[in-house]
C-alpha positions as CSV (number, residue, x, y, z in Angstrom):
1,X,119.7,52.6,168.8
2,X,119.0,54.0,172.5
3,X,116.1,55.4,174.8
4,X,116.7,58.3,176.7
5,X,115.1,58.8,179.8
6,X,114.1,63.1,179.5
7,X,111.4,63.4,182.4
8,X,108.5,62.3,181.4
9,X,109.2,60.6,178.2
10,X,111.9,57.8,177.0
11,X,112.8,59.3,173.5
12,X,114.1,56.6,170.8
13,X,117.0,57.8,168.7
14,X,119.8,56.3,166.9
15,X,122.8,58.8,165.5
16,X,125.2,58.0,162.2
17,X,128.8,59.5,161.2
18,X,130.6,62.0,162.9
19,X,131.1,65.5,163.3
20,X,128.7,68.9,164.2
21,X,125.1,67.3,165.3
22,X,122.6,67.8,162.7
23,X,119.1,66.7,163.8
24,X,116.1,65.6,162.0
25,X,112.5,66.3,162.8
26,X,109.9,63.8,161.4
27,X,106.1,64.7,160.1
28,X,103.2,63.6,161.6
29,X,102.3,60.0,161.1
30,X,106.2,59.2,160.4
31,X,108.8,57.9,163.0
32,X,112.5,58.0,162.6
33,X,113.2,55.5,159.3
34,X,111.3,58.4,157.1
35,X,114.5,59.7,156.9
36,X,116.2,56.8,155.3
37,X,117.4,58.8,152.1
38,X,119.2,61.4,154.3
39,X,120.9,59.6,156.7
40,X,123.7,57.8,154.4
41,X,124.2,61.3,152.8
42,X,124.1,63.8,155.8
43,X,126.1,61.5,157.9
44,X,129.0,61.6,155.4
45,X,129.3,65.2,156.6
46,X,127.7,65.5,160.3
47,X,126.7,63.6,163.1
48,X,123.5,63.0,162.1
49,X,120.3,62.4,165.1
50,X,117.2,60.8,164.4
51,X,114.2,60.2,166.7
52,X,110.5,59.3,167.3
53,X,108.5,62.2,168.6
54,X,105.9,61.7,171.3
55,X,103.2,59.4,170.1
56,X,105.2,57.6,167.8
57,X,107.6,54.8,167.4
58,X,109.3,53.5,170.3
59,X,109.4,57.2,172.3
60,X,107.2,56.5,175.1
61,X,105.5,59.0,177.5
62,X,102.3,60.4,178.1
63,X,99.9,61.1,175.7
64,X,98.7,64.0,174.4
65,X,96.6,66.6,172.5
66,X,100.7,67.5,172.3
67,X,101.3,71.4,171.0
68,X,104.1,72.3,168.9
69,X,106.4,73.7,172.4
70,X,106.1,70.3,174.0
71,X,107.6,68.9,171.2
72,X,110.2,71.6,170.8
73,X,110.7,71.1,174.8
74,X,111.1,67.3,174.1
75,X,113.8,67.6,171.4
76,X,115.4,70.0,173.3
77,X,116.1,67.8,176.4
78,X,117.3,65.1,174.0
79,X,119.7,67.3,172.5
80,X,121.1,68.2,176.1
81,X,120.8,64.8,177.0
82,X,123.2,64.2,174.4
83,X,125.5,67.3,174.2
84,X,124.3,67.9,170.8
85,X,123.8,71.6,170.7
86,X,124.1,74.1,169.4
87,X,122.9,71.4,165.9
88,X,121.9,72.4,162.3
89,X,117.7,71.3,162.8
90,X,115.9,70.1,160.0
91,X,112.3,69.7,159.8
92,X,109.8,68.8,157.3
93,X,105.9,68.9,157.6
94,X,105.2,68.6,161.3
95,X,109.2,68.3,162.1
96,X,109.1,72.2,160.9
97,X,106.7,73.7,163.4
98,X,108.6,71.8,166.0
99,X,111.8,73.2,164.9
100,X,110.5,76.8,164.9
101,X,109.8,76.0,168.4
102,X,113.4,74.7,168.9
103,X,114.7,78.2,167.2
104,X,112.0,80.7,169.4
105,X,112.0,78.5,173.1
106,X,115.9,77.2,172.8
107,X,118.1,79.5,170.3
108,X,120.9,78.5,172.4
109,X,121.1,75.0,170.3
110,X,120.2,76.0,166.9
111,X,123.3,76.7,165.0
112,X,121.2,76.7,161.4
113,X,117.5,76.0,160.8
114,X,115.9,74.3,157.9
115,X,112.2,74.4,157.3
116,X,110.6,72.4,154.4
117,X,106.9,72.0,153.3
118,X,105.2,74.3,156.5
119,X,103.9,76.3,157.9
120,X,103.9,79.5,160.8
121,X,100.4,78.8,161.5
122,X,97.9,76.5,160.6
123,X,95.2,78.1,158.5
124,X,91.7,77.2,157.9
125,X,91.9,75.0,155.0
126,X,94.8,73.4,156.7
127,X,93.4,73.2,159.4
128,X,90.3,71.4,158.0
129,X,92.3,68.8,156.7
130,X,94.2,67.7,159.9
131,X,90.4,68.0,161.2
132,X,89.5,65.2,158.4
133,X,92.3,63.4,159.2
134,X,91.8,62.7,162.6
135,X,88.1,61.8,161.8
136,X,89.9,59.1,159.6
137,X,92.1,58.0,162.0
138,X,89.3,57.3,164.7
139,X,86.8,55.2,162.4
140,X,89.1,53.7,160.1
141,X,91.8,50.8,159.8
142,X,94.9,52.4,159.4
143,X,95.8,52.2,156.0
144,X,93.0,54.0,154.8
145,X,93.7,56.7,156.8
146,X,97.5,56.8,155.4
147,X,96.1,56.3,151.4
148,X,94.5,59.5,152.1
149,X,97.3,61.4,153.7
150,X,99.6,59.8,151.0
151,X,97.2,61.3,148.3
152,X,98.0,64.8,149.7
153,X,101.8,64.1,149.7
154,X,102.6,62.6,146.7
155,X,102.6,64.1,143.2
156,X,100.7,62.3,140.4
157,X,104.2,61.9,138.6
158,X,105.0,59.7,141.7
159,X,101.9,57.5,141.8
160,X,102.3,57.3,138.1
161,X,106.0,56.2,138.3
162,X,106.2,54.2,141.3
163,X,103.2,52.0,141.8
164,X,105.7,49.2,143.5
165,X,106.7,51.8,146.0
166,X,103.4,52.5,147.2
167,X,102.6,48.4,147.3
168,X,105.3,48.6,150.3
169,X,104.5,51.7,151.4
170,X,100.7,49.6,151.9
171,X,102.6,46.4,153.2
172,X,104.7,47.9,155.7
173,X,101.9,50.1,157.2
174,X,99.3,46.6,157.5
175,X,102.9,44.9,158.9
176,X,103.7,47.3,161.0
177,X,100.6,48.6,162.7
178,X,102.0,49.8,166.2
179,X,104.2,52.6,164.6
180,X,101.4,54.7,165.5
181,X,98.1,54.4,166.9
182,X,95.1,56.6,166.1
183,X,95.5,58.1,170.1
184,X,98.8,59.2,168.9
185,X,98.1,60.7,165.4
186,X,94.9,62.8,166.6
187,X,97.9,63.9,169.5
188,X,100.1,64.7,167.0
189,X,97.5,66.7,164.5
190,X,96.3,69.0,167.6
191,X,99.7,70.3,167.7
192,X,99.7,70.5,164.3
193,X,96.6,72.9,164.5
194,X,97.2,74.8,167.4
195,X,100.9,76.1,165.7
196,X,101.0,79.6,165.6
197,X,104.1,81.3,165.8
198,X,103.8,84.2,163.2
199,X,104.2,86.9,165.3
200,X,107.4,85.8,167.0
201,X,109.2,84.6,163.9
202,X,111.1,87.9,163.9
203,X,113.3,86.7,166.7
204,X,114.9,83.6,165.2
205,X,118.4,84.6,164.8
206,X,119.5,81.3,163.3
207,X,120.4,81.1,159.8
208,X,117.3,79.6,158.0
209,X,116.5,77.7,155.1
210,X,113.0,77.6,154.3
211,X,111.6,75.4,151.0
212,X,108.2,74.6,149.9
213,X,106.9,72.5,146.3
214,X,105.3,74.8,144.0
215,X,102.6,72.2,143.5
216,X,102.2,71.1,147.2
217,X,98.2,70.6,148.0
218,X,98.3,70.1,151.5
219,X,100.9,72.8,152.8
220,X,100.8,75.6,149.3
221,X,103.8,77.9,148.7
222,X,102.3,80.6,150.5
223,X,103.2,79.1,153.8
224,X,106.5,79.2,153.0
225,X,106.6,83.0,151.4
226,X,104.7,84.0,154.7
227,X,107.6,82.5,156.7
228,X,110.5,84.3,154.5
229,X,108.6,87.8,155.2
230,X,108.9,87.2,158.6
231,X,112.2,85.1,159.6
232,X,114.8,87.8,159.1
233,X,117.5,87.4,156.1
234,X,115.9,84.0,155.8
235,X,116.5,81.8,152.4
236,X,113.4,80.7,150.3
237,X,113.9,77.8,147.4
238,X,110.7,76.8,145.6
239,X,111.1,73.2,144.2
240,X,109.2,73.0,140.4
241,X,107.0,70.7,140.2
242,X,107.5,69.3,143.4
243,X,104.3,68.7,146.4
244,X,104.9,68.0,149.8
245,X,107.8,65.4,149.7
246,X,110.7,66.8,147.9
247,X,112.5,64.8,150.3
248,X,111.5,61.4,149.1
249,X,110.6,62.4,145.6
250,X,114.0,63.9,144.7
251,X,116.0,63.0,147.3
252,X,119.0,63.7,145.6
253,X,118.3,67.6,144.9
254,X,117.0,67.8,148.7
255,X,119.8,66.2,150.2
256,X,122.1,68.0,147.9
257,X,120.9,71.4,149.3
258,X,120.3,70.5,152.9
259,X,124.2,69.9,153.0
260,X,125.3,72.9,151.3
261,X,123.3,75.1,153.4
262,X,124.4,73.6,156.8
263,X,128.0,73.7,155.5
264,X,127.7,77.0,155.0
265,X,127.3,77.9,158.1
266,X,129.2,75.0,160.1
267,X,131.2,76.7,163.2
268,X,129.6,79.7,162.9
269,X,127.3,79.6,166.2
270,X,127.3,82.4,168.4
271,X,128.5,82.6,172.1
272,X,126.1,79.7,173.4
273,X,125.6,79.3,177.3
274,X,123.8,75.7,176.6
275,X,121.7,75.0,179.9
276,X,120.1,72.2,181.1
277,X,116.1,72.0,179.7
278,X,113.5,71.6,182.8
């Protein structure tokens, strides 16, 4: 559990297990722990980084509207800052724009690149929703605003089968109210918005991974067929009856794949010339 100090922003992080860095970028509205069903797994195979993005958690800095390449520029100090490149990168949601970023404004510490549930640029329906949420997040208590995002996350099967769950998914949010405020979820949804990296996709040399949920409301399957058409040789798995959280709702399919496809390319990084980020 440490803070490191990366210009303007002390970025919180903790790391597990040993061996190549393999880094995981949350969504919005979630700070490091919402990877607490990969980090026992992945570490039994890398040395595996968690953090809190700007406007989040414990990572303190200035505030935003953030974009997309801050956040990329952000990660990619903390990954100097801790000799950790070139690292497989994971991102879901949110964490998947940012690690397109990573891939396009830092190749040079991207040894693979995973993309689940996102998108290469926000359309208008998505758009419209981040839009609603912020609304939400300005005028309401909290947990309202996180019952509706949930309700775009979560299949029916889950809210069906897991009403517990989402009791302490309620209790921890009205517990644990400074995770986020609503300053720093409307800072994080402009950079969801303002994402647009279609037309330089073709430049990621990274190996990529890229999955979406067939039945995923909030970010459809299309975003994720848009991005195989234009990341080159890149590797598209559509999870059946899956929406926007295949990595909470079957964590064990998710993880399973996430490890196979880093393995699969452990060691095999190009000739890097890792330099210091400004």
């Amino acid at each position: 559990m440490s803070l490191a100090g990366l210009g303007d922003f002390n970025v919180y992080y903790e790391e597990f297990g040993i061996g190549e860095p393999l880094v995981l970028i949350n969504g919005i509205g979630a700070d490091h722990s919402a990877w607490s069903r990969q980090t026992n797994v992945f570490s039994k195979h890398f040395r595996v980084i968690v953090f809190d993005n700007p406007g989040i958690g414990a990572t303190t800095g200035p505030s935003g509207p953030y974009t997309s390449e801050l956040l990329a520029d952000v990660l990619a100090s903390l990954l100097v800052h801790q000799d950790s490149g070139p690292a497989h990168v994971l991102g879901a949601s949110m964490g998947g724009i940012v690690a397109q970023q990573l891939a396009l404004r830092h190749p040079q510490l991207v040894r693979s690149l995973q993309l689940h549930s996102t998108w290469g640029s926000a359309d208008c329906q998505l758009s419209a929703i981040f839009h609603s949420w912020k609304t939400y997040a300005e005028k309401v208590p909290q947990l309202e605003l996180f019952r509706q995002i949930w309700l775009w996350v979560y299949t029916p099967r889950w809210y069906r089968e897991n009403p517990q769950e989402l009791a302490e998914f309620e209790r921890l949010v009205i517990e644990k109210p400074s995770i986020q405020n609503s300053k720093g979820f409307c800072d994080q949804a402009e950079a969801c918005i303002s994402h647009n990296a279609l037309d330089q996709l073709s430049t990621i040399a990274a190996p990529t991974l890229i999955t979406g949920g067939d039945c995923d409301t909030l970010v459809p399957q299309r975003h994720a067929h848009e991005l195989k058409r234009r990341i080159p040789d890149a590797l598209l798995h559509i999870w059946p009856q899956m929406g926007h959280a295949p990595f909470w709702e079957i964590a064990d399919d998710f993880n399973s794949l996430c490890v196979m496809f880093a393995k699969a390319h452990e060691g095999k990084a190009g000739n890097y010339l890792v330099e210091r980020v400004p």
